[in-house]
Each structure stands twice: as structure tokens, then as C-alpha cells.
C-alpha positions as CSV (number, residue, x, y, z in Angstrom):
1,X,6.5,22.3,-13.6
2,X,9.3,19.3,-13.1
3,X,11.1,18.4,-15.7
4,X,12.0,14.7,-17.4
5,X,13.5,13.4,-20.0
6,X,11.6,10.9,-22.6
7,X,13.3,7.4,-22.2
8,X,12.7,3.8,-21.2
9,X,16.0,2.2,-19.5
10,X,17.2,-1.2,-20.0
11,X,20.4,-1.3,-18.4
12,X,21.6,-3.4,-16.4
13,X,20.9,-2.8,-12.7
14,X,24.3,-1.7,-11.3
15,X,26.2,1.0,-9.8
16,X,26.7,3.0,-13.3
17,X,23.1,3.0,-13.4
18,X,22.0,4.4,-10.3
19,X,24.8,7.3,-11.0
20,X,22.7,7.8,-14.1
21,X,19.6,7.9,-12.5
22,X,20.4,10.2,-9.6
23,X,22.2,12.9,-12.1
24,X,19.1,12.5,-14.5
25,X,16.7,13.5,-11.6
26,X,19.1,16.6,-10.9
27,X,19.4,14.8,-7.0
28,X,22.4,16.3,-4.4
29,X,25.4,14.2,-3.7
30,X,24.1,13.0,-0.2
31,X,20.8,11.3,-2.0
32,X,23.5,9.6,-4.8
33,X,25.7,8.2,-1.7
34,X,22.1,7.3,0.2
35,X,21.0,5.3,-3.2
36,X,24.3,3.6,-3.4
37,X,24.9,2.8,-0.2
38,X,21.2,0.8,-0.3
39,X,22.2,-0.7,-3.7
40,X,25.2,-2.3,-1.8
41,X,22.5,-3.6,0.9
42,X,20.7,-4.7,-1.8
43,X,23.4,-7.2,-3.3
44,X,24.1,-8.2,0.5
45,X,20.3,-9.2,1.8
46,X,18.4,-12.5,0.9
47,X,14.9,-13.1,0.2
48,X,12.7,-12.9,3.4
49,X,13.0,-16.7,4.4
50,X,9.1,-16.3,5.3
51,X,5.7,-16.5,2.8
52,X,5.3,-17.2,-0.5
53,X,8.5,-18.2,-2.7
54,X,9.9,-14.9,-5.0
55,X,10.6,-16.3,-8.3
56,X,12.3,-13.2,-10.1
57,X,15.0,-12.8,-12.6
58,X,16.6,-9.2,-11.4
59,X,18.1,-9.4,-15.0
60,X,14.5,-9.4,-16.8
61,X,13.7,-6.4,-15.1
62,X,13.5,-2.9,-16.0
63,X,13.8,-0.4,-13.1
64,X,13.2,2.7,-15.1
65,X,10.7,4.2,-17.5
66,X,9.3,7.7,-18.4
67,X,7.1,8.4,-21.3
68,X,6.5,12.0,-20.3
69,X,8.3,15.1,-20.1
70,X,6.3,16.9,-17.3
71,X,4.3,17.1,-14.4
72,X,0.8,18.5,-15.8
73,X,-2.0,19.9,-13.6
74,X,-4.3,19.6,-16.5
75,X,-5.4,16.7,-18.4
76,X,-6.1,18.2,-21.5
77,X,-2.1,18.4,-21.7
78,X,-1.5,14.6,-20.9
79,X,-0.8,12.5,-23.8
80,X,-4.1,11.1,-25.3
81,X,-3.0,7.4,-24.3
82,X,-2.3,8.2,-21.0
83,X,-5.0,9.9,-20.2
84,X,-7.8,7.5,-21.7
85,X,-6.0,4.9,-19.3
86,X,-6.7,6.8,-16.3
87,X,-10.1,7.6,-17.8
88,X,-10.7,4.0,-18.0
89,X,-10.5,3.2,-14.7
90,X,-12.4,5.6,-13.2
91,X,-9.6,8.4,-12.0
92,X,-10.6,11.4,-13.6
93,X,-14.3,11.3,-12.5
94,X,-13.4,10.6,-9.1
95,X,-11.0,13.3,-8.8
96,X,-13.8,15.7,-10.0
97,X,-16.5,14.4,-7.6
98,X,-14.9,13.3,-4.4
99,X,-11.8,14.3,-4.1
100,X,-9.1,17.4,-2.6
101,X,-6.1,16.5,-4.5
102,X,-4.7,13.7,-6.7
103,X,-1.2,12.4,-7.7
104,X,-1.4,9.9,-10.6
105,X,2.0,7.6,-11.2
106,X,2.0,6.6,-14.5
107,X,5.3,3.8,-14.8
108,X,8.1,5.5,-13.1
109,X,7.2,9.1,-12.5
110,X,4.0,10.9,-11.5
111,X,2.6,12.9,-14.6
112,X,-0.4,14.4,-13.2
113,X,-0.3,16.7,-10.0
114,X,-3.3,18.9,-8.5
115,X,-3.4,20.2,-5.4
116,X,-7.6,21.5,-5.4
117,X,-7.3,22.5,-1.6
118,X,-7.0,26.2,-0.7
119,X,-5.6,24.7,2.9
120,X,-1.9,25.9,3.9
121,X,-0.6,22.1,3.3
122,X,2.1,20.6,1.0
123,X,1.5,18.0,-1.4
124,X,3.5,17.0,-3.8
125,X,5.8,14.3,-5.4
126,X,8.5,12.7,-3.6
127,X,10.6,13.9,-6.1
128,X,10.1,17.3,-6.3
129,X,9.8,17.1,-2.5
130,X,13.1,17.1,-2.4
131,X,13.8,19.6,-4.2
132,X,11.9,22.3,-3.1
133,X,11.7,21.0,1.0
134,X,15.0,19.4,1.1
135,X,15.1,19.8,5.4
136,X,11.9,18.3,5.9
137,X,12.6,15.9,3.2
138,X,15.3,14.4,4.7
139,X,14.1,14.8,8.5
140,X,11.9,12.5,7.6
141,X,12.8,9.8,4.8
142,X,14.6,6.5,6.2
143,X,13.5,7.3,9.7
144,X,11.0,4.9,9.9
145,X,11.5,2.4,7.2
146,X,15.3,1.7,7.0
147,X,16.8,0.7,3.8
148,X,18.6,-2.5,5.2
149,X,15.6,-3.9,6.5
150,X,15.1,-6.3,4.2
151,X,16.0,-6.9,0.5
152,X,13.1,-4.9,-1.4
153,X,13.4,-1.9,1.2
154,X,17.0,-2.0,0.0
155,X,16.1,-2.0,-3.3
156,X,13.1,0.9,-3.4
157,X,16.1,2.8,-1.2
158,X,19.0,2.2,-4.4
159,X,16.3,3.1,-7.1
160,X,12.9,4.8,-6.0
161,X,10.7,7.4,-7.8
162,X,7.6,9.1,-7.9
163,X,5.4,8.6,-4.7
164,X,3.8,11.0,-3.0
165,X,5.0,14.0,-0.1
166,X,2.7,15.1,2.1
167,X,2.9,17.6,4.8
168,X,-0.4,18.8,6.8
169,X,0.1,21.4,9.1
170,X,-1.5,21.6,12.8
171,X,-4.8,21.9,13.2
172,X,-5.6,21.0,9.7
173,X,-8.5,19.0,8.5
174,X,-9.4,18.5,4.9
175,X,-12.8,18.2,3.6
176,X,-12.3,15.6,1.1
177,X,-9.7,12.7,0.6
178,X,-6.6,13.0,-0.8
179,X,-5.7,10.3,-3.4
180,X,-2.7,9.1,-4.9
181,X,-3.2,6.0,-8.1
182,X,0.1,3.7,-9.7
183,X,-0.1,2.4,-13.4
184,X,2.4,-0.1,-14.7
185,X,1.4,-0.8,-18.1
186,X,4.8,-1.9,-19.5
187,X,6.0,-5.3,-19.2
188,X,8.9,-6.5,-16.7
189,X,8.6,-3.1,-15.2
190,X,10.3,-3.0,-11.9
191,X,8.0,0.4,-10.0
192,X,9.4,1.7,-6.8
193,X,7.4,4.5,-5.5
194,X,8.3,6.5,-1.9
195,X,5.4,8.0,0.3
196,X,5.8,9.8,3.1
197,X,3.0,11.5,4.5
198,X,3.4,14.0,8.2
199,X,0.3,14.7,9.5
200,X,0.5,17.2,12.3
201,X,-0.9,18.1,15.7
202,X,-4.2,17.9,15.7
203,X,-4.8,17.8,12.4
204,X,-6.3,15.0,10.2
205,X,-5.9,13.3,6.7
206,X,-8.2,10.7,4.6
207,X,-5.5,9.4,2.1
208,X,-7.0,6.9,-1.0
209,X,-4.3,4.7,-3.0
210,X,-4.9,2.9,-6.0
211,X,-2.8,0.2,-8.4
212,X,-3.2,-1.3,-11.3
213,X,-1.2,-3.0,-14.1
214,X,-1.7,-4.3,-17.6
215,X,-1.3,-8.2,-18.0
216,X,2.0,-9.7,-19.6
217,X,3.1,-13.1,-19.6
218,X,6.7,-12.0,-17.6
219,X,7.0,-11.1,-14.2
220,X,7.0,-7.1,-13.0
221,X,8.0,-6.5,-9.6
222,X,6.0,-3.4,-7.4
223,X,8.5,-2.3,-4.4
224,X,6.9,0.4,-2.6
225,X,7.8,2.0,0.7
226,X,5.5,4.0,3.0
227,X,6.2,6.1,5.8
228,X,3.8,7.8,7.9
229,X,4.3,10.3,10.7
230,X,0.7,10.8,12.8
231,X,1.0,13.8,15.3
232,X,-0.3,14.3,19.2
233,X,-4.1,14.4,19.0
234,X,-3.9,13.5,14.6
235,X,-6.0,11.2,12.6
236,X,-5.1,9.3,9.6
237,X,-6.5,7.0,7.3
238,X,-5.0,5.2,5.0
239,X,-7.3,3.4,2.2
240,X,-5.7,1.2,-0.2
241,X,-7.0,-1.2,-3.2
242,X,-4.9,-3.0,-4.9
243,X,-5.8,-4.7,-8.3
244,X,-2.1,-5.7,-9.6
245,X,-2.5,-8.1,-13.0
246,X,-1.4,-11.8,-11.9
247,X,2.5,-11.0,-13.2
248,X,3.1,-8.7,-10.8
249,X,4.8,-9.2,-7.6
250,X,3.5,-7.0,-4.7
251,X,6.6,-6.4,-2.6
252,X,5.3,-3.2,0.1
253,X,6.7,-2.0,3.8
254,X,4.5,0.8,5.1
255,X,4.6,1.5,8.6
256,X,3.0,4.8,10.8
257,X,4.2,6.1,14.2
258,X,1.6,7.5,16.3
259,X,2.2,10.4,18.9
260,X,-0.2,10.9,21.7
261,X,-3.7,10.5,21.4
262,X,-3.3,9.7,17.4
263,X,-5.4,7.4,15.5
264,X,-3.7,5.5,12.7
265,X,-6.3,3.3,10.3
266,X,-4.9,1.3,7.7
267,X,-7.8,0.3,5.5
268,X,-6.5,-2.5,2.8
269,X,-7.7,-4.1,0.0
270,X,-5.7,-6.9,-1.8
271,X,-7.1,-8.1,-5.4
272,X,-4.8,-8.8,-7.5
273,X,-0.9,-9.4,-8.3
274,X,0.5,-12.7,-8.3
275,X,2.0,-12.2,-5.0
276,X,1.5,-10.3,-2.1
277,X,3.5,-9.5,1.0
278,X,2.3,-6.5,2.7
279,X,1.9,-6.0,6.6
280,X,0.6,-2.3,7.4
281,X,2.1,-1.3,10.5
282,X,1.4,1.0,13.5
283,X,4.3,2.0,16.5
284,X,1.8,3.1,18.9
285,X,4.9,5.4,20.6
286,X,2.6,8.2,22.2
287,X,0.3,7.6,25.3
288,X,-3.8,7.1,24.7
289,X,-2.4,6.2,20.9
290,X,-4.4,4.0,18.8
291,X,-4.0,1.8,15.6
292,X,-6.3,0.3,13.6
293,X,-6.2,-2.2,10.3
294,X,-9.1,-3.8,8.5
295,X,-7.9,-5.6,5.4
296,X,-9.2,-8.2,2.9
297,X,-7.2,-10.5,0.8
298,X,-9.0,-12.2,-2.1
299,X,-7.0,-15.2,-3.9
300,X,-7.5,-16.4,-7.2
301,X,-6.1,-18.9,-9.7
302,X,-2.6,-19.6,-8.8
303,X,-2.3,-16.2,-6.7
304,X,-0.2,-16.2,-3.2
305,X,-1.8,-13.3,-0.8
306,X,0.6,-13.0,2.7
307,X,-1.2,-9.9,4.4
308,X,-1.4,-9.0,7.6
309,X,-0.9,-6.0,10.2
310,X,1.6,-5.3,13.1
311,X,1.2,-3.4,15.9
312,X,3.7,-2.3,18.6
313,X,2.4,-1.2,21.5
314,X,4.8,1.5,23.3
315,X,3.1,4.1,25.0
316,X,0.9,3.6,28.0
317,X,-3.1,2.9,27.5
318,X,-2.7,2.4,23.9
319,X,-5.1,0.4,21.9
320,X,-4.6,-1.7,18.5
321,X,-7.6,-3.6,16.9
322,X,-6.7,-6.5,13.8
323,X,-9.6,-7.5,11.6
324,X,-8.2,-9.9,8.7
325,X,-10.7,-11.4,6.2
326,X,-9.1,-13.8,3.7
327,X,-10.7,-15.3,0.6
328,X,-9.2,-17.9,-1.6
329,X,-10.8,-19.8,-4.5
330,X,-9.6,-21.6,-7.6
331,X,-6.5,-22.8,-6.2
332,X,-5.0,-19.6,-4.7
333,X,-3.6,-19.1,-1.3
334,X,-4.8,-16.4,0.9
335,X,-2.7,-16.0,4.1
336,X,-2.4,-13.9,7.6
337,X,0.8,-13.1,8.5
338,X,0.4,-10.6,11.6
339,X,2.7,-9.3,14.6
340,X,1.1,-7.7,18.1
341,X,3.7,-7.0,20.3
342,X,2.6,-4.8,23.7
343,X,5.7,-3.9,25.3
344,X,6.7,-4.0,29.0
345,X,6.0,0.4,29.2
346,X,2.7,0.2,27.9
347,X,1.1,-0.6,30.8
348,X,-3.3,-0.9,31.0
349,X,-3.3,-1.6,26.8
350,X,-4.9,-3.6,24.5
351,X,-4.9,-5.2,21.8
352,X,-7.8,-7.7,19.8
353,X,-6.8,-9.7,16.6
354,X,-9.6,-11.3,14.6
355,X,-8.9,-13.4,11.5
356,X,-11.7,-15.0,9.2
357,X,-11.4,-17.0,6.2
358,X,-13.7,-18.1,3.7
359,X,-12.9,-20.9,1.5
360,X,-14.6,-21.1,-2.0
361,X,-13.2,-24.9,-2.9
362,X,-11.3,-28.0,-2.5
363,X,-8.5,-26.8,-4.4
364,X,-7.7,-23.7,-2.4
365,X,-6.2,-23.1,1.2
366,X,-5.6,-20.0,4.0
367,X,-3.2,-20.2,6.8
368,X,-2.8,-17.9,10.1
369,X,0.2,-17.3,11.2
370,X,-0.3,-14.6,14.5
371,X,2.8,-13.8,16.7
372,X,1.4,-12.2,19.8
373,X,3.1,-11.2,23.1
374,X,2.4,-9.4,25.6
375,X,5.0,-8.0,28.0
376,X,3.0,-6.7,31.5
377,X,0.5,-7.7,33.5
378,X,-1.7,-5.0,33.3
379,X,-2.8,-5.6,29.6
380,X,-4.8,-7.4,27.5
381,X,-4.6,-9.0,23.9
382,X,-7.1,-11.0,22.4
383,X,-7.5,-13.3,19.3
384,X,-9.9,-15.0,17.6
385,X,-9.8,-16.9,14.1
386,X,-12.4,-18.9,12.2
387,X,-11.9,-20.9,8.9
388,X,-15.5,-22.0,6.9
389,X,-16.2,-23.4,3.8
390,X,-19.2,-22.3,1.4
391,X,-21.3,-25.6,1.9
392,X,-23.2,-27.3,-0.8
393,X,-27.2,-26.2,1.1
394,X,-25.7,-22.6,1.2
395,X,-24.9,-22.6,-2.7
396,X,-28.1,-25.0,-3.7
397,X,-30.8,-22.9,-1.6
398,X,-29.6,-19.6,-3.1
399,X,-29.5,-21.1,-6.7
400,X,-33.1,-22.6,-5.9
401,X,-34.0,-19.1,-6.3
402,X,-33.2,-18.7,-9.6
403,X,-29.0,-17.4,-9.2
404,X,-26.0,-19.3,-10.9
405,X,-23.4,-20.9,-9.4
406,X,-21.1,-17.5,-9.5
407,X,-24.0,-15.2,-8.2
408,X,-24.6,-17.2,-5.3
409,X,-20.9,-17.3,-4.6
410,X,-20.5,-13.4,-5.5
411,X,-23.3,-12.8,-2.9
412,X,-21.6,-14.7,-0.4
413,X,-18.4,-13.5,-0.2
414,X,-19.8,-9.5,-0.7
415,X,-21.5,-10.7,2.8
416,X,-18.2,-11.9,3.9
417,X,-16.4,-8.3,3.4
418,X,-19.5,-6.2,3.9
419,X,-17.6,-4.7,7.3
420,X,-14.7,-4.1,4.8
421,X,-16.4,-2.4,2.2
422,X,-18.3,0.1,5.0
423,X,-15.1,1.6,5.5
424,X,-14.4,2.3,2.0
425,X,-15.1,5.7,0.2
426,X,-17.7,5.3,-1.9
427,X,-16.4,5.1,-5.2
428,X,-13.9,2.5,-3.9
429,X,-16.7,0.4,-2.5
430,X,-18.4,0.6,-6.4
431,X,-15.0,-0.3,-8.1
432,X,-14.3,-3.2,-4.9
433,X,-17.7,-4.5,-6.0
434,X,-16.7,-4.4,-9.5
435,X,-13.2,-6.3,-9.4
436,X,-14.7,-9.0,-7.1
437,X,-17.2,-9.6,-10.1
438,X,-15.0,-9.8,-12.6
């Protein structure tokens, strides 16, 4: 079991507390010079000068919080709360029904671990990653997402905890998903999980993520980073829904390099938060490689969604494929913010972007913001958009037939995403189904 100490930190964020942080997870001297030296980034980098205006008081937030003392395996020994929040939402069933392992993030740390696999793989939490597989740790953390890439990478680098480590060996393949589910449920909580997930030659991984937060009136901040290593001959995908309260803001890098003949899928749900910037990427390095996103971004009331997908196109004969759905009603703003960039090496590739909107009102927008180039002659990209509006005949002939206003609507858009939801595990489909409901 991993130790932690009870405690909810309100200091100020600074160079004292980061020393405090590092020697109160037990961490080596090169992580505590890694964190500060991204804290100092941190102070240096501006907001990205793209998307949706970041309105956040750094002051207001806090960037730690623990209300456990260890790592459990079984929830009869989780604090009652806790667990009847995870209950709640559906986590504990699924793990017994569908799943091969779970990692549950409850504020700052993870405090429920199970490995159910028999399989020769490792997984674990990021912290305790680095404890126990401190090479392979660091072989592979900040090699594909740096920590001065931009301002919030900086800051998961200066102050991140819990996430997930996971390491599947070659010629591997699991028989159920693995999943991993975030809870903030404090308020002004600043949560800055790491994942990095290796899956080797020809071996294969279904990873599900989850998040969710409770609804305040002040502004939390969600900075996660991702990194994903996919091996010659490797699948992965990577299924995410995200159901953030309206206070948060949804501040994510993830990114996947792909060897030869790998698959990459990013699979990626956006709900909720009060904004979202979030771009799953794929480096397509290997030959024959392939990467593949389908996402959804649903806008409500006041929400900003900037989603997206990149692709870099390195290897030769590599293939990407973009499908984008965006959704905004009641005023919210649903964006696609994408980058396809074949490169002049990757000769005979190709790449197709497809971006469709659905508008539920006059008091809502979307906008497509593509940056495609293609650097040979012997590929192909291609890209399609369409933009329509729910017309009055669609909404009158469907409540001529006995539905309300928000049923016909609700049936509507569940035709809109019924590609997306295909993809989805099953359970996810049920709760996807359930949020766009409510």
C-alpha cells in the first residue's frame, strides 16, 4: 500500500510549496529540480493567445488535497463518503461487470487501485510508478509532452499527482478495458493528474477515462497531461467522457506516438466544464502507422468547448482520419480547433478531416478553425465541414406525434452522435445517453 498524509493545502502556490509537496510524496532530488524548474516556466508562459478567454485567479486556487491515507484495493475500506460517490455514478458496478482494472482519483491522489488481470503488465499510479519503476518512469515522462510547451503543461509539470502508469508488455492483449475515473468534489480545486500509458509490440490496450466534479459557484481548474507510447504492430484506444460541473476549466494536452504499423484511436466525449481546450493528438512516426479521433463536443448555457484533433504525419503510407461533431445550444459555443500536418517523408499518405455541427438555436454559435498542409505530392488530405440548424418542420412533425419540445430535440441530436456513441463501451454509451438528457 502507498502512503499519504490527511491534509488539504492552502498555500500559496510558490517555490516553498512545491519543496513541500515533492518531500511529502517521498520524490528523489531530480523530480524536485524537474518540478521547479517547470514552476519557473510556469511564471514565464502566457495564456495560449488562441480559444476561449481563461478567466482564473491562480490565487483562488488550491493545488493540493488528500482526504485519505492510502491506496485501497477494496472498497469496503474506502471512507463511506467516498465510496457512495463513486457508487453514485456508476464506478463500482462497472468495474465489476466490464472491466480488467480500475484507478479511481478522488481530488489529488488516487485512493482506489485494482489490478483484476492475471497478465504480466504494470499498472499503477503515476506516483507510485515512480517509485517502484523509477528507469522506465523517467524514460518516458516529458518525452512527449514537454513542460514548456505551454502554460498549463508547465503547471501539471511544477505540481502533478495521481494519474495513471501503464506498461503492457509485447504481445499482450487484454480481454477487458482498463479504466481510470477523476473526482473533484472540493471547490477551487486546482487537479493535475499525469498518464502515461506504453503499450508494446504487438500488443493492444482498450483504456476508458472518466471526470466529473461537484458544482460551486468559484472556478476549479482540471490540468491534465497525457502521454502515450503505441509500439510496432500495437493498438490503442483511448475512450474518454468528460462531464466537468460548469466551474471547471478543462485545461488537457494528450498526445500518442505511433511506431510501425500502430493504430492510435482517440475516442472523446466533451459534456461538461465551463471550458474546454483539448486537442488529442497522434505523431504517426512509424511507417503503415495510423491515427484515428472521433469526438463530440456538446455546449450548453454559457459553456466554451475548443476541441479538436492533430495529426502529424511522419512515416511513409500513414493514414489519419478526423471526425468532429459539435453541438451547441442555449447560448454555448462549441468549437473545432484541429491541425493535419503530412510532412514532406511521408510520401503515398492520407489524411480525411470531417467536421459537423448542429445548432439547437438563435442564441448559440460553432466555428471551424482546420489548419491543414500537406508537404508532397504523392499524398492526399481531405476535408469536409457542414453547419445545420434544427428547423422548425423537423421539431413540429416530431412533436405532431405526441413528443415535447426537449424529446424531439433529445432525439435529434442522439441521431446526430449515433456514429460517436457506436464506438463507445457500453456502459459509457448508457451514461452518454444519460448526461445528454439531463
Amino acid at each position: 500500500m502507498y502512503y499519504f498524509i490527511v491534509v488539504f493545502m492552502e498555500k500559496k502556490l510558490d517555490r516553498e510549496f512545491i519543496k513541500w509537496l515533492s518531500k511529502k510524496k517521498g520524490e528523489d532530488e531530480k523530480m524536485l529540480a524537474f518540478r521547479l524548474q517547470a514552476f519557473e516556466a510556469f511564471l514565464a508562459l502566457d495564456n495560449p493567445h488562441f480559444g476561449p478567454e481563461i478567466k482564473l485567479d491562480f490565487d483562488d486556487i488550491n493545488y493540493y488535497k488528500s482526504d485519505i491515507d492510502k491506496i485501497e484495493d477494496n472498497w469496503n475500506k474506502v471512507d463511506d463518503k467516498v465510496k457512495d460517490t463513486f457508487a453514485s455514478l456508476g464506478v463500482i458496478e462497472a468495474e465489476e461487470k466490464y472491466l480488467d482494472g480500475v484507478s479511481n482519483q478522488y481530488e489529488s491522489e488516487v485512493i482506489y487501485h485494482k489490478n483484476k488481470t492475471n497478465k504480466d503488465i504494470i499498472f499503477t499510479s503515476s506516483d507510485e510508478a515512480l517509485k517502484k519503476y523509477p528507469e522506465l518512469f523517467y524514460k518516458y515522462f516529458n518525452n512527449l509532452v514537454k513542460y514548456n510547451e505551454n502554460k498549463y503543461t508547465a503547471l501539471n509539470s511544477a505540481l502533478w499527482s495521481g494519474g495513471s502508469f501503464i506498461y503492457i508488455p509485447p504481445h499482450t492483449k487484454l480481454d477487458r478495458p482498463l479504466q481510470s475515473y477523476f473526482r473533484i468534489d472540493s471547490e477551487s480545486l486546482g487537479q493535475f493528474e499525469r498518464t502515461i500509458i506504453i503499450v508494446d509490440d504487438d500488443s493492444s490496450l482498450e483504456y476508458i477515462e472518466g471526470c466529473t466534479a461537484k458544482s460551486y459557484s468559484t472556478s476549479s481548474l482540471h490540468a491534465g497531461v497525457v502521454e502515450i507510447y503505441v509500439g510496432k504492430n500495437a493498438r490503442c484506444r483511448y475512450s474518454t467522457i468528460q462531464n466537468w460541473s460548469k466551474d471547471v476549466y478543462n485545461l488537457v494536452t494528450k498526445r500518442a506516438i505511433v511506431a510501425d504499423n500502430g493504430v492510435m484511436e482517440w475516442i472523446d466525449g466533451n459534456i461538461g466544464s465551463a471550458v474546454t481546450m483539448k486537442y488529442p493528438s497522434c505523431i504517426l512516426k512509424g511507417d503503415n502507422s495510423v491515427g484515428n479521433s472521433l469526438s463530440i463536443a456538446y455546449a450548453k448555457d454559457k459553456q466554451q468547448l475548443d476541441a479538436g484533433a492533430k495529426m502529424i504525419h511522419l512515416g511513409r503510407n500513414t493514414k489519419s482520419n478526423i471526425i468532429s461533431k459539435s453541438i451547441a445550444e442555449g447560448g454555448g459555443v462549441s468549437n473545432y480547433r484541429g491541425l493535419v500536418k503530412i510532412t514532406e517523408q511521408a510520401s503515398n499518405s492520407s489524411a480525411k478531416v470531417a467536421c459537423d455541427t448542429l445548432i439547437l438555436d438563435t442564441l448559440s454559435s460553432s466555428n471551424t478553425y482546420p489548419k491543414n498542409i500537406v508537404l508532397n505530392d504523392s499524398s492526399v488530405l481531405e476535408h469536409e465541414a457542414t453547419i445545420s440548424k434544427v428547423s422548425l418542420d423537423k421539431l413540429n412533425y416530431l412533436m405532431s406525434k405526441g413528443l415535447t419540445m426537449d424529446r424531439a430535440k433529445e432525439l435529434l441530436v442522439m441521431g446526430f452522435i449515433a456514429d460517436f456513441k457506436k464506438e463507445l463501451p457500453m456502459e459509457y454509451a448508457v451514461e452518454l445517453n444519460r448526461l445528454i438528457k439531463d
